[in-house]
C-alpha positions, -999 to +999 in steps of 0.1 A: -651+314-778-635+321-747-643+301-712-625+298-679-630+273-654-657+263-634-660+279-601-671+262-566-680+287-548-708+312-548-693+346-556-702+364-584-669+378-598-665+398-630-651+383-664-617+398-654-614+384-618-591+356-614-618+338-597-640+343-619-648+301-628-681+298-635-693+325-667-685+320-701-677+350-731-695+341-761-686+362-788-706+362-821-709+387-850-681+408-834-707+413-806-695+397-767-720+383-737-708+371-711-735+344-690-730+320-659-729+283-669-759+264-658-754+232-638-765+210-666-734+227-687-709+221-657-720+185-654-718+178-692-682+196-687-674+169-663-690+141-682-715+130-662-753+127-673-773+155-674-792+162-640-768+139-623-763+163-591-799+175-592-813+146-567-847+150-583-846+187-575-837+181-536-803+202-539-800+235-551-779+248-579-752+269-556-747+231-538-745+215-573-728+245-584-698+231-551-702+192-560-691+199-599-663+225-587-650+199-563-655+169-587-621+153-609-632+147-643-630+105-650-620+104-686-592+136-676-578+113-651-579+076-666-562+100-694-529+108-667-528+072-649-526+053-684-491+070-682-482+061-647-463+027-642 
């Protein structure tokens, strides 16, 4: 499986672009797809809860789409500063 980083903004790039950050290739039985992550995947790629940008639907996914682009990833970073003095 192949996957490239998730994207914050709203263009819709092709697999090859180098901004191309928010679809994944998913190849099986020799065969390839390539899809858009959904927001509950970017947020689960963050580790947050699922729905956790949703604001009981009030924002839509392009916004939630930003929030999880922008966002650091907790466990990444507590990773790094356990090695800082």
């Amino acid at each position: 499986m192949k996957s490239n980083t998730v994207r914050s903004s709203g263009r819709g790039s092709g697999i090859g672009d180098k901004h191309n950050w928010d679809t994944i290739e998913v190849q099986k039985e020799g065969q390839s797809n390539i899809r858009k992550l959904t927001p509950v995947e970017c947020e689960r790629l963050q580790c947050l809860p699922d729905n956790y940008t949703s604001c009981n639907g009030e924002i839509s996914n392009a916004q939630r789409y930003k929030m999880l682009g922008n966002a650091f990833n907790v466990d990444v970073i507590a990773h790094i500063l356990k090695f800082i003095n």
